[in-house]
C-alpha positions as MATLAB code, in Angstrom:
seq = 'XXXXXXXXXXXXXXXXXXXXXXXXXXXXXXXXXXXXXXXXXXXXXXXXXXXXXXXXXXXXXXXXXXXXXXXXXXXXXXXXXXXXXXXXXXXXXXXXXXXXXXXXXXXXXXXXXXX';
ca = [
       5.713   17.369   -7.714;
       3.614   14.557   -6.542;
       5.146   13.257   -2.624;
       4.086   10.391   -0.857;
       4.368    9.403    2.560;
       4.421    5.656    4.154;
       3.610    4.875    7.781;
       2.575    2.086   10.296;
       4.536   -0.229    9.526;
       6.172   -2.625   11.872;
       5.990   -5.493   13.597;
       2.816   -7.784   13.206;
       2.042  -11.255   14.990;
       0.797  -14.205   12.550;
      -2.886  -13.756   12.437;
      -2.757   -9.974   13.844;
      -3.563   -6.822   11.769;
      -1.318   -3.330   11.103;
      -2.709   -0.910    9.022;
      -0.347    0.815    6.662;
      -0.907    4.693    5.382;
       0.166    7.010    3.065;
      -0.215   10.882    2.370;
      -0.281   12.518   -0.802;
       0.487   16.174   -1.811;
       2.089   17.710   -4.745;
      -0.852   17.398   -6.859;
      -4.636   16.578   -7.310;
      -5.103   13.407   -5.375;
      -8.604   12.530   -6.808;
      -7.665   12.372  -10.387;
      -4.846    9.499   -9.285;
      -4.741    5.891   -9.477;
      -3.050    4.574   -6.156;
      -1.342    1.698   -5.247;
       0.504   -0.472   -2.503;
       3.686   -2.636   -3.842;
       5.980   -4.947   -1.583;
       9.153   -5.745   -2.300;
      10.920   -8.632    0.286;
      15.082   -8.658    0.058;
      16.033  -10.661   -2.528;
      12.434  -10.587   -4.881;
      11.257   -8.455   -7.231;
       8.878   -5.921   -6.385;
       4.974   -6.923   -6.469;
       1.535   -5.291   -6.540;
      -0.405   -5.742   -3.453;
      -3.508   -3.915   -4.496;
      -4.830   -0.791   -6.334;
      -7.278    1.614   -5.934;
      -8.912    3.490   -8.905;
      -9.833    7.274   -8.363;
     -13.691    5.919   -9.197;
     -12.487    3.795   -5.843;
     -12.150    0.091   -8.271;
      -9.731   -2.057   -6.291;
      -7.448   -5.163   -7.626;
      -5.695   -7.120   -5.233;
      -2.808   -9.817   -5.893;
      -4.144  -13.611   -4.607;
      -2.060  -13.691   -1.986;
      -3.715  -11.079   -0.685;
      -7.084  -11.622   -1.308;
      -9.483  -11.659    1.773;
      -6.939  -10.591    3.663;
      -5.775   -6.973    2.711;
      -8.478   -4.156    2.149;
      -7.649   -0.784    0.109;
      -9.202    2.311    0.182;
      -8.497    5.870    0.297;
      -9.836    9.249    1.560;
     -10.154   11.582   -0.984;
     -10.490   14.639    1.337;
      -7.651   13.615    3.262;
      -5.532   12.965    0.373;
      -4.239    9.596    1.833;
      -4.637    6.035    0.746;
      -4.537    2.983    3.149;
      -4.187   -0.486    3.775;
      -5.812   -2.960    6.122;
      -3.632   -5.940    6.713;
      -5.668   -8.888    8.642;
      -4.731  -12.177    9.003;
      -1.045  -12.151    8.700;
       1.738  -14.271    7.825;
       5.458  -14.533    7.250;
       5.159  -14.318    3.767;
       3.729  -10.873    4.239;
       7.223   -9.619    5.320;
       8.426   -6.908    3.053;
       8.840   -3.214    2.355;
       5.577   -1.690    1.423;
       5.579    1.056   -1.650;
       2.744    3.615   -1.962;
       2.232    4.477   -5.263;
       0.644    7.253   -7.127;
      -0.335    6.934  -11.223;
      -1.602    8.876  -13.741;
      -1.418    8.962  -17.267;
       1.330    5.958  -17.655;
       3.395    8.317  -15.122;
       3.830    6.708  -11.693;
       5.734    8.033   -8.257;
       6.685    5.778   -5.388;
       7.176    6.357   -1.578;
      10.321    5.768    0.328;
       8.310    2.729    2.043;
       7.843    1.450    4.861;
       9.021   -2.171    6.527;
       6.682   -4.253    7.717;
       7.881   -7.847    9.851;
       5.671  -10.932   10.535;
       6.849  -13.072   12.911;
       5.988  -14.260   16.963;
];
């Protein structure tokens, strides 16, 4: 059974960096599409960006030029470089793991912008 693992979240300044990660195991992590969601109180939850296991990335537009995907395939982890933050970036991250129409989420982890 496919686990995943959030951390490094926290508290970020507007216009700093954090760097979010998240460990898979339960399965064969190559052969999975990954994924980080947000989800602030009160809003639905929302893709943030995806990672193909051929290593294609999407990212929302609100995200664009800011965030940066990627993943380590011999590490079995997945990550995501938040620059340039804002207030709006406060929510609860989700890792996600898909395959086959069949997706599994992480606990999450919170992540605050603000001074």
């Amino acid at each position: 059974q496919v686990q995943l693992g959030e951390a490094g979240g926290g508290l970020g300044q507007p216009g700093g960096s954090l760097r979010l990660s998240c460990a898979f195991s339960g399965s064969t992590f190559g052969i999975y599409g990954m994924g980080w969601f947000r989800q602030a109180p009160g809003k639905q939850r929302e893709l943030v960006a995806t990672i193909t296991y051929r290593h294609r990335t999407n990212y929302a537009d609100s995200v664009k030029g800011r965030f940066t995907i990627s993943r380590d395939n011999d590490k079995n982890s997945v990550y995501l470089q938040m620059n340039s933050l804002n207030p709006a970036d406060t929510s609860v991250y989700y890792c996600s793991a898909s395959f086959r129409g069949d997706a599994c989420w992480g606990q999450g982890t919170q992540v605050i912008v603000s001074s």
